[in-house]
C-alpha positions, 0 to 999 in steps of 0.5 A: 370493500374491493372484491377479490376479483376487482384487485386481480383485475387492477393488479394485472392491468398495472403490471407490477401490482399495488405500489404498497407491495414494492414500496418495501424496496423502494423505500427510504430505509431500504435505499440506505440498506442498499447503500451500506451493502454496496459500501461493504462489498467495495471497500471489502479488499480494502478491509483485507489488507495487512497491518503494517510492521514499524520499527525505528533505525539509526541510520548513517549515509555516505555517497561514495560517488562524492568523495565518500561524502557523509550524510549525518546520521538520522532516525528513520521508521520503516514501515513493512507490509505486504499484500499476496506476493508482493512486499512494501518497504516505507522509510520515513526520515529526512530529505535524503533517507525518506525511501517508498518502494515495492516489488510490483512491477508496473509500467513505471516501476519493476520491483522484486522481492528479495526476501529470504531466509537470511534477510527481508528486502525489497528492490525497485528500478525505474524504467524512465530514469534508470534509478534503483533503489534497494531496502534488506533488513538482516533477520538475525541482528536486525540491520538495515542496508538499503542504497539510493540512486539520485541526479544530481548536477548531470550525473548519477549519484549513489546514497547507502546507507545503514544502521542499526534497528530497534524491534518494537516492544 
């Protein structure tokens, strides 16, 4: 048997005493414990964010700049979320209705939010080309207008478009 004295004399030369008294954290389980709580504390924000609000629009399309052209009328869903402040629109459809835009404001981007008490929206221009895009939803009968610019050929052209909307059940 190991006097006390002996083991005080052996734990102070070591410096950090017997392994078996760290290997509670260093061992396998603990690594894994450390591993989960690191997990929890980055996706934390994540965790935070807002469920989105979907509903689906029967929307119709006309670009004026083109002799008032006429886009054939699609189904689109809007997703809408928000973060803080900040307010993101989705509309998922076809090629020339499929519209992403938010009020932040980046390096690429400037967003605002155009929600107020008669309607929720979202406007968004782009620094390098110029284009600007643009989502309200009227609160009272629940309408969609929105317009987006696209280059065609050379030049500029202004799709708008709006519709009807469906509340979920």
């Amino acid at each position: 048997m190991v006097s006390p004295q002996t083991r005080l004399a052996k734990t102070r030369l070591k410096g950090f005493g017997d392994w078996r008294e760290w290997a509670w954290l260093t061992g396998p389980w603990a690594i894994g414990w450390r591993v989960l709580g690191l997990a929890f504390i980055l996706g934390g924000p994540v965790l935070s964010w807002a469920d989105t609000f979907k509903m689906s629009c029967q929307v119709e399309g006309v670009i004026e700049q083109l002799e008032g052209k006429k886009i054939p009328p699609a189904k689109v869903t809007v997703e809408i979320g928000s973060i803080g402040k900040n307010v993101f629109m989705n509309l998922d459809g076809p090629k020339p209705y499929d519209l992403r835009i938010s009020s932040l404001a980046t390096e690429k981007f400037q967003g605002k939010n155009l929600t107020n008490d008669v309607h929720l929206g979202v406007s968004s221009k782009s620094i390098q080309t110029g284009e600007s895009y643009e989502i309200t939803i009227s609160r009272d009968k629940v309408f969609l207008t929105a317009f987006k610019d696209m280059a065609q050929a050379g030049q500029m052209n202004r799709l708008t478009f709006q519709g009807p909307c469906q509340l979920p059940r």
